[in-house]
ROLO-779295 format. One record per residue (C-alpha): residue in one letter; x, y, z. Coordinates in Angstrom, 2 decimals. Each point is the difference from the previous one (the first is absolute). Layout:
{'a', {X, Y, Z}}
...
% end
This chain:
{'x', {-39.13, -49.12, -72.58}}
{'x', {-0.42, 3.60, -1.62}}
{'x', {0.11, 2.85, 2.09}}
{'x', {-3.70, 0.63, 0.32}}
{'x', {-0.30, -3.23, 1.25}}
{'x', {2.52, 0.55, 2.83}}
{'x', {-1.61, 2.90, 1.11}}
{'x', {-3.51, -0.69, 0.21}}
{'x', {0.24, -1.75, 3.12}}
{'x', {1.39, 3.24, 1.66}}
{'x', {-3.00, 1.77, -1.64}}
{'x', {-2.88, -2.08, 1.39}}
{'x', {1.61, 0.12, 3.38}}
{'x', {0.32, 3.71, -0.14}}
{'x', {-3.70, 0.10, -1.42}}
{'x', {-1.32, -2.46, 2.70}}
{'x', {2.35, 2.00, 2.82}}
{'x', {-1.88, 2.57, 2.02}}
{'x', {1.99, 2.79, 1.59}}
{'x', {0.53, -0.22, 4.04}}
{'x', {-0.10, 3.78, 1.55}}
{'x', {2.91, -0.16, 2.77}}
{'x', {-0.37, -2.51, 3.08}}
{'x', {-1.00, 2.47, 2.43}}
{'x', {-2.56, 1.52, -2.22}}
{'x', {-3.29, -1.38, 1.52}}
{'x', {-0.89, -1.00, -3.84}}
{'x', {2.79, -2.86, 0.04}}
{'x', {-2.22, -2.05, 1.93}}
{'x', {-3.17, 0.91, -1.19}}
{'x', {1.48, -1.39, -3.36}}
{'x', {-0.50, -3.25, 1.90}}
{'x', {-3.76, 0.00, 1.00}}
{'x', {-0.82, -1.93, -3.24}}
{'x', {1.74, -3.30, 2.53}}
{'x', {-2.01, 0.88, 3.26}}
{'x', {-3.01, -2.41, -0.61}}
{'x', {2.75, -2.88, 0.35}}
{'x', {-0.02, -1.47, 2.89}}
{'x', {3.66, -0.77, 0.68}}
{'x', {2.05, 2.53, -1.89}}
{'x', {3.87, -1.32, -0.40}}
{'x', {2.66, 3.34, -0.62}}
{'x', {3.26, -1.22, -1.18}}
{'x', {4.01, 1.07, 0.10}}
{'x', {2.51, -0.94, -2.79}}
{'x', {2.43, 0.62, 2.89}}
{'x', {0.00, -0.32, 3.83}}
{'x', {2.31, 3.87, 0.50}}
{'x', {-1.97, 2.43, -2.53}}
{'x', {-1.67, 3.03, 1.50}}
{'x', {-2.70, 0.59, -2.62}}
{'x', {-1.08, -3.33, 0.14}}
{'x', {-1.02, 0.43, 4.11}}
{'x', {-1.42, 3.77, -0.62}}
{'x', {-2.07, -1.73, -2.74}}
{'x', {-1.23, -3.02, 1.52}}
{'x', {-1.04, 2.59, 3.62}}
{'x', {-1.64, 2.66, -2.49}}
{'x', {-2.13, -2.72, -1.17}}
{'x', {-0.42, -1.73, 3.10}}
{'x', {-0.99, 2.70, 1.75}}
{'x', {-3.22, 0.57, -2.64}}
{'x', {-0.70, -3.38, 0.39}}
{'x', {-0.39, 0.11, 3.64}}
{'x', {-1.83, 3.83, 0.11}}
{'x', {-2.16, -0.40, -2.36}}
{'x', {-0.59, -3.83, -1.33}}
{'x', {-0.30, -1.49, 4.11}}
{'x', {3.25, -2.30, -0.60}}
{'x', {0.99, -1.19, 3.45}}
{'x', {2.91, -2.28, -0.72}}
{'x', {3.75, 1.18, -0.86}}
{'x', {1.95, -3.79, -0.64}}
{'x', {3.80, 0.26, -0.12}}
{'x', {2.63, -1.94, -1.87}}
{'x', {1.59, -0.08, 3.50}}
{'x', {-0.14, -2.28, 3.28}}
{'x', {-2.90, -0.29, 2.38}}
{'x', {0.60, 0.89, 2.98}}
{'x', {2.59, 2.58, -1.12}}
{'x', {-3.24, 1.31, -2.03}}
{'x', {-1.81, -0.26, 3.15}}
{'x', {2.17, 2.65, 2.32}}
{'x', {-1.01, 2.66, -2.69}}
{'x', {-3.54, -1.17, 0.48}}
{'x', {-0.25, 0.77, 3.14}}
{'x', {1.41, 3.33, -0.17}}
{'x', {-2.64, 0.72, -3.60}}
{'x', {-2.86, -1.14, 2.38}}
{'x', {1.36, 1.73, 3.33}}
{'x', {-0.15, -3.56, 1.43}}
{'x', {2.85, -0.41, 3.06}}
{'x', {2.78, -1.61, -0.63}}
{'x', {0.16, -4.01, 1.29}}
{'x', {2.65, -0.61, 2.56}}
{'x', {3.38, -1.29, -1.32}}
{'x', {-0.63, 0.61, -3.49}}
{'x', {2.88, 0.42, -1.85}}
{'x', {0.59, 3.12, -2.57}}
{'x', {-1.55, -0.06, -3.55}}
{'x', {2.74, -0.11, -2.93}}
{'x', {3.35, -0.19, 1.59}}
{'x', {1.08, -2.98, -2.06}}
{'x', {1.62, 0.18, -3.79}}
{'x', {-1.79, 2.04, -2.08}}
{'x', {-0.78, 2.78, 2.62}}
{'x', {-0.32, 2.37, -2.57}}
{'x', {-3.04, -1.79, -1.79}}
{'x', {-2.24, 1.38, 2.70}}
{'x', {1.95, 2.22, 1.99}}
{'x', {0.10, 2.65, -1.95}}
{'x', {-1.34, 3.70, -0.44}}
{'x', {-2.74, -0.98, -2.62}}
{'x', {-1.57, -2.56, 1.90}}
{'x', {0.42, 1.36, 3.36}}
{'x', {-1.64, 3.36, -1.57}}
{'x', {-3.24, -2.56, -0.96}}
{'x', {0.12, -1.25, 3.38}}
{'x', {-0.34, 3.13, 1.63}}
{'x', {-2.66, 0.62, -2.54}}
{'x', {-1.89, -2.78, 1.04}}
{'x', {0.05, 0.55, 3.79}}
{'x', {-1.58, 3.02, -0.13}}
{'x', {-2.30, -1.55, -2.57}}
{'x', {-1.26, -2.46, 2.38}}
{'x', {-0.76, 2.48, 3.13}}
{'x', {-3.02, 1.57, -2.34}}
{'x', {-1.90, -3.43, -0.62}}
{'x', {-1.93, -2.04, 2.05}}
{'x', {2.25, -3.16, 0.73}}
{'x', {-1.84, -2.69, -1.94}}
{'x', {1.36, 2.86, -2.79}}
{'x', {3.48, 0.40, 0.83}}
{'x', {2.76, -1.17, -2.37}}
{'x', {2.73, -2.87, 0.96}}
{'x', {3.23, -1.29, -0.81}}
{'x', {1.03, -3.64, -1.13}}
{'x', {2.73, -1.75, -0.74}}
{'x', {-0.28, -2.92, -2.81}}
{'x', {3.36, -1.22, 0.36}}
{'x', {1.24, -3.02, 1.93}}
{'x', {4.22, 0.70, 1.10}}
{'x', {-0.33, 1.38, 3.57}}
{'x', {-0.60, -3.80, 1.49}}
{'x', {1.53, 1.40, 3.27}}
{'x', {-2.51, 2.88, 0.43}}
{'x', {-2.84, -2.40, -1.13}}
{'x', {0.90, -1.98, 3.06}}
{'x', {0.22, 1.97, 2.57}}
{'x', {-3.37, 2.00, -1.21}}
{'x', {-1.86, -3.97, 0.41}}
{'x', {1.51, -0.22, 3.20}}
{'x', {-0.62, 3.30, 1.28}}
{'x', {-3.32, -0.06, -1.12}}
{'x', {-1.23, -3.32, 1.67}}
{'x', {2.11, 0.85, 3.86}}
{'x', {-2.63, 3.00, -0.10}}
{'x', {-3.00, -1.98, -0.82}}
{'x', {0.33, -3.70, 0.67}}
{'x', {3.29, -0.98, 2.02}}
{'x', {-0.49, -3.41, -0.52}}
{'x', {0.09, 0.07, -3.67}}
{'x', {2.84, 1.97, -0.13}}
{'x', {2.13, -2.16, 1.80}}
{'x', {-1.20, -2.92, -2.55}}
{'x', {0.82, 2.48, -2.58}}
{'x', {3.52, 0.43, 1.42}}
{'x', {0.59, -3.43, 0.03}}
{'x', {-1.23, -0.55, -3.46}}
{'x', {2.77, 2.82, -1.45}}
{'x', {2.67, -1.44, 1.89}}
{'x', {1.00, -1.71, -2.67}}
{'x', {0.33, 3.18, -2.27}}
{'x', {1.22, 2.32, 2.99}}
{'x', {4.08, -0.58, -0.94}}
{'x', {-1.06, 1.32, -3.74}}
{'x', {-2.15, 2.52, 0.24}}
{'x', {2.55, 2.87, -0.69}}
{'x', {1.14, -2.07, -2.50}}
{'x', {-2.07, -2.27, -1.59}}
{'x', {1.88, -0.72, -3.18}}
{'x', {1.83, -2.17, 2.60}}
{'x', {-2.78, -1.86, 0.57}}
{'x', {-0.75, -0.59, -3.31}}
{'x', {3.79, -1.40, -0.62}}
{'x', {-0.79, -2.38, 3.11}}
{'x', {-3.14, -1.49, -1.12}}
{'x', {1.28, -0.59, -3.42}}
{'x', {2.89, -2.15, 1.76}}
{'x', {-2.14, -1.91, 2.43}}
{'x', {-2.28, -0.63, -3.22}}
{'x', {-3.23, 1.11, 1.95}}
{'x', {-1.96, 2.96, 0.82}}
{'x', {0.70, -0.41, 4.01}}
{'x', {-1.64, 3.43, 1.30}}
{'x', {-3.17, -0.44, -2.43}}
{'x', {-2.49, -1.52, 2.23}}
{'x', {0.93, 2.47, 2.99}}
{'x', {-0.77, 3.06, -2.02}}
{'x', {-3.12, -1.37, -1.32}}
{'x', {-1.79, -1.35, 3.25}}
{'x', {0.40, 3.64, 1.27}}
{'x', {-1.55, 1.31, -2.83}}
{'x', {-2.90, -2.47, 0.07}}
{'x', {-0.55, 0.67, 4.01}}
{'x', {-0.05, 3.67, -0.89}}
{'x', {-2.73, -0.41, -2.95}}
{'x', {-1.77, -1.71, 2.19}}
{'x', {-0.13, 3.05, 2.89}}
{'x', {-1.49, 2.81, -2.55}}
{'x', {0.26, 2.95, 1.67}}
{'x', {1.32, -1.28, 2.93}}
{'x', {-0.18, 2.36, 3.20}}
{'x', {-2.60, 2.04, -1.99}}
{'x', {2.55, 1.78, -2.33}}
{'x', {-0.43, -0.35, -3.09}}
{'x', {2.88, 2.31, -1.49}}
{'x', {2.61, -1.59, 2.44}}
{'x', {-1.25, -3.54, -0.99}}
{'x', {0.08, 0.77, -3.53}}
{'x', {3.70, 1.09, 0.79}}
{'x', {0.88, -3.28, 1.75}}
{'x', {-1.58, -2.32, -2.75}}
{'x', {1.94, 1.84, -2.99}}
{'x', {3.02, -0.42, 2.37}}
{'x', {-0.46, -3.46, 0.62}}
{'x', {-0.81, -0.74, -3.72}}
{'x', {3.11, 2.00, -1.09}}
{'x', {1.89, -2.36, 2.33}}
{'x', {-1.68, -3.21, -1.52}}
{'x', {0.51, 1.42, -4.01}}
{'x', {3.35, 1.04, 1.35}}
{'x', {1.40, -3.41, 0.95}}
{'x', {-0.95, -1.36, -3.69}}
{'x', {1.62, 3.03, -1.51}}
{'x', {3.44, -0.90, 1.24}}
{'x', {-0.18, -3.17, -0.63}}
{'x', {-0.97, 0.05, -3.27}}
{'x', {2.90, 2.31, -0.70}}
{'x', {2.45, -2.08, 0.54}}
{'x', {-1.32, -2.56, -1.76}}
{'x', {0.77, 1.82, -2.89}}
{'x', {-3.37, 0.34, -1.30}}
{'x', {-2.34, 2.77, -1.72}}
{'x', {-2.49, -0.78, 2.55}}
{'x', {1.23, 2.28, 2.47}}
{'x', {-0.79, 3.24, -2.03}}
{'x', {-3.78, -1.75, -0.51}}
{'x', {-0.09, -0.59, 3.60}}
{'x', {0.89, 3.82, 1.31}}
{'x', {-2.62, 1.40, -3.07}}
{'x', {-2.56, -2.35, 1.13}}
{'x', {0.48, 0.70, 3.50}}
{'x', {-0.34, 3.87, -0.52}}
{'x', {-3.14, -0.80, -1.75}}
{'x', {-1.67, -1.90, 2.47}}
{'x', {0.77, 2.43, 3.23}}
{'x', {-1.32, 2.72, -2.71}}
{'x', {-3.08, -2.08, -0.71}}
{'x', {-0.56, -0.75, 4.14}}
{'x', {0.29, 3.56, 0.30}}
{'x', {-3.01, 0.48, -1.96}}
{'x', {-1.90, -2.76, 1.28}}
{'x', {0.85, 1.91, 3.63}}
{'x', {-0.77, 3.58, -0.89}}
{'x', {-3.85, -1.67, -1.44}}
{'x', {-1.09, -0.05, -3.64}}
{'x', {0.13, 3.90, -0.86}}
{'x', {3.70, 0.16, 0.98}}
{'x', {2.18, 1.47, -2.70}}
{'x', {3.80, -0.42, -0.04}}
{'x', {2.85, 1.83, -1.82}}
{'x', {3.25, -1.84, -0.17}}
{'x', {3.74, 1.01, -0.38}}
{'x', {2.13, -1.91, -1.63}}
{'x', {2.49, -0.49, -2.45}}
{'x', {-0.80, -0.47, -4.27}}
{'x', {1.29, -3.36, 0.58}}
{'x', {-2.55, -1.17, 2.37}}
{'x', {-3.38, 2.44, -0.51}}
{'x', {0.66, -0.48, -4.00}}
{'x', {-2.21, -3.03, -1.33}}
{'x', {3.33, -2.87, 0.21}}
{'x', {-1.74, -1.55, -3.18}}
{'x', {0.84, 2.22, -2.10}}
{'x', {3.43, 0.33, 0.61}}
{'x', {2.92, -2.63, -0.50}}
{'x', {0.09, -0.49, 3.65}}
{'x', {-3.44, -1.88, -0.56}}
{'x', {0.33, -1.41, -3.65}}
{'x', {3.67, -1.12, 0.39}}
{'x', {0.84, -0.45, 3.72}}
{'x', {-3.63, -1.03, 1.39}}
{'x', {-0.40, 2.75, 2.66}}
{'x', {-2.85, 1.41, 0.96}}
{'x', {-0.85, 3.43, 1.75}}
{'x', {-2.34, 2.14, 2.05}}
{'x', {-1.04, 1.31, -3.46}}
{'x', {-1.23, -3.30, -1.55}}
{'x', {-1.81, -1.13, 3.55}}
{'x', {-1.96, 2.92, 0.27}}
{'x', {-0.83, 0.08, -4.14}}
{'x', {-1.08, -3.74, 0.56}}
{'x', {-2.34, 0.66, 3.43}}
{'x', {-1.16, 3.56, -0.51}}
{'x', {0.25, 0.33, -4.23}}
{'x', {-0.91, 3.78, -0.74}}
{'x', {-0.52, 0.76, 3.83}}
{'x', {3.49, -0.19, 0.21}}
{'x', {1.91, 2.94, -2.04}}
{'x', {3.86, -0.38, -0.19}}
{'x', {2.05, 3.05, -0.61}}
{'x', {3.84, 0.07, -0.71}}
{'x', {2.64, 2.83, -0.42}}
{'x', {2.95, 0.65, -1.88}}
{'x', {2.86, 2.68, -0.76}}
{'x', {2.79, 0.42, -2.33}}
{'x', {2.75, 1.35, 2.03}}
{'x', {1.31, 1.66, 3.12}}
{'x', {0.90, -0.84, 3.25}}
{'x', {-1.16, -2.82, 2.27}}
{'x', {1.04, -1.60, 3.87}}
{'x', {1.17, -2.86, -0.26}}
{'x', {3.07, -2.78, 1.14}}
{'x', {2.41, -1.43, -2.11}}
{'x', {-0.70, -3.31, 2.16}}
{'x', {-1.90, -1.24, 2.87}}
{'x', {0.38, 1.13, 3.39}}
{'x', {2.56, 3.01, -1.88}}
{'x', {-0.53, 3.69, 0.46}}
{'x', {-2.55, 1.84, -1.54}}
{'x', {1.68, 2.34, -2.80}}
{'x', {-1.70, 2.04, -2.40}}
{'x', {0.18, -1.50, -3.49}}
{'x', {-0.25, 2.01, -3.47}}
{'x', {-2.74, -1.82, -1.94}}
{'x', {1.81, -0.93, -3.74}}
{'x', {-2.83, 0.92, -2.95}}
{'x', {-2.30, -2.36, -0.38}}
{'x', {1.39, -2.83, -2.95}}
{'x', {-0.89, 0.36, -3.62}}
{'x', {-3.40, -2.42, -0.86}}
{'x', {-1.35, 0.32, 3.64}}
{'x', {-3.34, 1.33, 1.40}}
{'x', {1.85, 2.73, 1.89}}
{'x', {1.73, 1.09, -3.15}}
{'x', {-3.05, 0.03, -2.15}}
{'x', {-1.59, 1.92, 3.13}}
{'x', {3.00, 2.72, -0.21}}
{'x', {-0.32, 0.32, -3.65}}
{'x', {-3.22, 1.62, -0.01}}
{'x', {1.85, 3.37, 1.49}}
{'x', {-2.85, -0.07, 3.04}}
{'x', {1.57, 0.28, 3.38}}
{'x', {-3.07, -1.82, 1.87}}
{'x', {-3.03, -1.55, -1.29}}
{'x', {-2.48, -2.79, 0.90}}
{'x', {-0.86, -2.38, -2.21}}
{'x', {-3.55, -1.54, 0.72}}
{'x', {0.27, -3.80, -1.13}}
{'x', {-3.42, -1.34, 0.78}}
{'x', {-1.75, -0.09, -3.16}}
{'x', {2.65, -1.87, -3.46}}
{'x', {2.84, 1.59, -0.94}}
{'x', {0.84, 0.33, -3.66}}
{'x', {2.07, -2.77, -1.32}}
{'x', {3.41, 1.70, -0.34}}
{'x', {-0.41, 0.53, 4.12}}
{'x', {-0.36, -3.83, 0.74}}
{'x', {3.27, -1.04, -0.84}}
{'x', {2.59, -1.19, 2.46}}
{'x', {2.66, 2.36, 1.03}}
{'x', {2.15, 0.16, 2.54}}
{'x', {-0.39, 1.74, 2.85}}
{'x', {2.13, 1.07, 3.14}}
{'x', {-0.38, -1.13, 3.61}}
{'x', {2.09, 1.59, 2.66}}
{'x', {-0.08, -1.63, 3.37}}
{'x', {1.86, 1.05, 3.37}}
{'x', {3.21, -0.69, -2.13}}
{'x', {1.09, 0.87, -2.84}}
{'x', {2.58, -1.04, -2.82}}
{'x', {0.52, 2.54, -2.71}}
{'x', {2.90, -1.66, -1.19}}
{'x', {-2.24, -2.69, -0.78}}
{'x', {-3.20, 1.81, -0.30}}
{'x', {-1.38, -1.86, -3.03}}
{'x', {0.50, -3.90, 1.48}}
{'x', {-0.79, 0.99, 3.96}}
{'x', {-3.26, 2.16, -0.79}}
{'x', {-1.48, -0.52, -2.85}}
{'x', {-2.68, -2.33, -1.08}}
{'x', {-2.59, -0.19, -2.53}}
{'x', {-3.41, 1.03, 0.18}}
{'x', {-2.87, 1.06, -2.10}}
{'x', {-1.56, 3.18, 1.73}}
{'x', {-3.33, -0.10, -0.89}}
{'x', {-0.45, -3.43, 1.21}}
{'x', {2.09, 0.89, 3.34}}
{'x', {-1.97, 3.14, 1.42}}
{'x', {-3.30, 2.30, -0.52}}
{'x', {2.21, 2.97, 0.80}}
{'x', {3.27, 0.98, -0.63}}
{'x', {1.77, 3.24, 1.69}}
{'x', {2.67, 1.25, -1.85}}
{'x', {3.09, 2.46, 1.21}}
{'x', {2.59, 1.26, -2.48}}
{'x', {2.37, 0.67, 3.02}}
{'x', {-0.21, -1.04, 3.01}}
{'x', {2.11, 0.41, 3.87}}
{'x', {0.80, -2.28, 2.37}}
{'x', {-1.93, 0.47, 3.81}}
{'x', {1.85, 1.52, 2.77}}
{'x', {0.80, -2.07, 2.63}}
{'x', {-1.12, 1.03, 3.51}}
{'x', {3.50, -0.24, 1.33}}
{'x', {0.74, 2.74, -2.37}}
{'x', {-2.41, 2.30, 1.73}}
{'x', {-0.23, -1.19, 3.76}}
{'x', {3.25, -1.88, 0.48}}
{'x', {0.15, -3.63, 2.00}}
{'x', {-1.07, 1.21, 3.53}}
{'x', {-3.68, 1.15, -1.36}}
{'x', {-0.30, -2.41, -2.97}}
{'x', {-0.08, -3.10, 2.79}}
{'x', {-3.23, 1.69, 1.82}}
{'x', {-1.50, 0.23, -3.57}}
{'x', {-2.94, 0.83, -0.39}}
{'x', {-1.28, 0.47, 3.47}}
{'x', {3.25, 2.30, 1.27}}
{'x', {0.48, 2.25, -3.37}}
% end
């Protein structure tokens, strides 16, 4: 291949790039208008610890909300942890016994100065607009079966005692696991049997069946995705130790579906923006998790239900620093990020000499721009010793995303600990 031929790729890219003004410059999100009639907007991360990538994601957020009526914020992160930060976004009191958002491996992911500076953002937000106006907080995710538990319970000894004592009955059966559930799923793969299924899905049926019990809709809504998390939650442990792909389909599908009844809920002009990583906002088919492994994503189920009324936007950098664990349930440590590899879309991104740039996807790329590259995924851990095996895959960009952020260099987010130290951080966000 001559040289000319090498390069062009880097050219059209730096032709098709357009120059982002600084995060905090109220251009950056303007930038991002041209996504607005959408009506579920999904902002990525190619890492779960970098700071741009949270100032980003609230810049545009925060245009989305003001001045294109978006009303829903969805969360790669657990429901009813989701749900304390909810109540303090909406100024709604805090339910009695509920346990404290984010204290469970990764804190940082959430608790940390660039989020909790979007939170504070967005409780002010909400005191100027009527409440049918006001913007909320969801989790997606399914982990915190626990917390999902005792929300149901709580829920139904305040508005139907009777029910919650079936309901307490019903989750006996997943009571010993519920702080950890992996345990479960190790049990049931033994015993050859999903034993706690039918518990967790008769409560969720009798709760369907009560909408709006008590005449609250938002704390109804709360105990249904709670209930449902519990239900999707018992399959998801099961089917991991049975060894099988299904139980990455089964999490994606599951944050899918409590975005999708969050929709439904809010009526048909409700407009969502979601956070979450490349990985799972990033359309899975056109990516080797989807062509080789058979997984599917957020990405994909929204393409397939909502086509161009769904606009999926990921992010990348070349190098820096980033939070992140060498290992599960391990100490956050901040990580230099190695250069982005030779023949990936981060390095082709880097070559171009721009330090941040959007690239608008929706219409064809050229033909050089299609191919598959690799490209880098950083999670809550990461490997640099084996950077190119634990987080890289291949994708074709064009065919992943509309949009694509770029930053050259990039930080890692600053822990809350850092700033307020453990007394404060466990009252967060009400006591900070």
């Amino acid at each position: 291949m001559s040289t000319l031929e090498q390069a062009r790729p880097v050219e059209l890219l730096y032709d098709m790039a357009e120059p982002l003004p600084q995060i905090d410059d109220p251009g950056f999100a303007k930038c991002f208008d041209r996504y607005a009639d959408a009506r579920v907007v999904l902002l990525g991360e190619a890492s779960h610890g970098t700071s741009e990538f949270y100032r980003a994601r609230a810049a545009v957020t925060r245009r989305l909300i003001e001045q294109h009526g978006f009303t829903i914020v969805a969360l790669e992160a657990d429901w009813p942890d989701a749900a304390h930060l909810d109540r303090f976004v909406r100024h709604r009191p805090r339910r009695e016994g509920e346990e404290v958002a984010f204290e469970r491996f990764p804190t940082w992911m959430w608790r940390n100065l660039e989020f909790d500076q979007f939170l504070r953002w967005l409780r002010i937000h909400n005191t100027e607009v009527a409440p049918e106006r006001q913007a909320g907080l969801f989790g997606l995710d399914l982990y915190n079966l626990h917390g999902s538990m005792r929300a149901v319970i709580g829920f139904l000894e305040e508005k139907d005692p009777a029910l919650a004592a079936e309901a307490r009955q019903r989750y006996d059966c997943l009571a010993p696991f519920s702080r950890d559930p992996a345990r479960y799923g190790a049990m049931a793969l033994s015993a050859g049997y999903a034993f706690c299924a039918d518990g967790a899905v008769a409560v969720l049926r009798d709760l369907l069946e009560q909408q709006c019990l008590g005449g609250d809709c938002d704390e109804w809504l709360d105990a249904a995705a709670n209930a449902r998390l519990v239900k999707n939650a018992e399959g998801y442990y099961r089917a991991m130790f049975h060894g099988s792909d299904d139980s990455w389909n089964l999490r994606d599908t599951h944050m899918f579906e409590t975005l999708c009844q969050l929709l439904d809920a809010k009526g048909p002009s409700a407009k969502a923006v979601v956070w979450a990583h490349n990985s799972h906002i990033g359309d899975a088919r056109a990516t080797g998790m989807g062509r080789q492994r058979g997984e599917l994503n957020i990405g994909q189920l929204a393409k397939q239900k909502f086509g161009a009324e769904a606009r999926l936007i990921g992010f990348g950098t070349h190098t820096g620093t980033v939070a992140a664990a060498d290992d599960w349930d391990t100490p956050m440590k901040v990580k230099p990020v190695r250069p982005s590899l030779e023949g990936s879309q981060e390095r082709l991104c880097h070559d171009t000499g721009l330090p941040r740039f959007l690239l608008d996807l929706r219409e064809d790329a050229p033909e050089p721009l299609m191919a598959e590259r690799l490209e880098r995924f950083i999670g809550v851990i990461y490997r640099p010793e084996t950077e190119r095996w634990s987080h890289y895959s291949e994708a074709v960009l064009p065919e992943q995303f509309d949009g694509w952020i770029w930053f050259d260099e990039t930080r890692a987010v600053t822990p809350l600990t850092d700033i307020h130290g453990k007394g404060e951080h466990e009252m967060w966000p009400f006591g900070l």
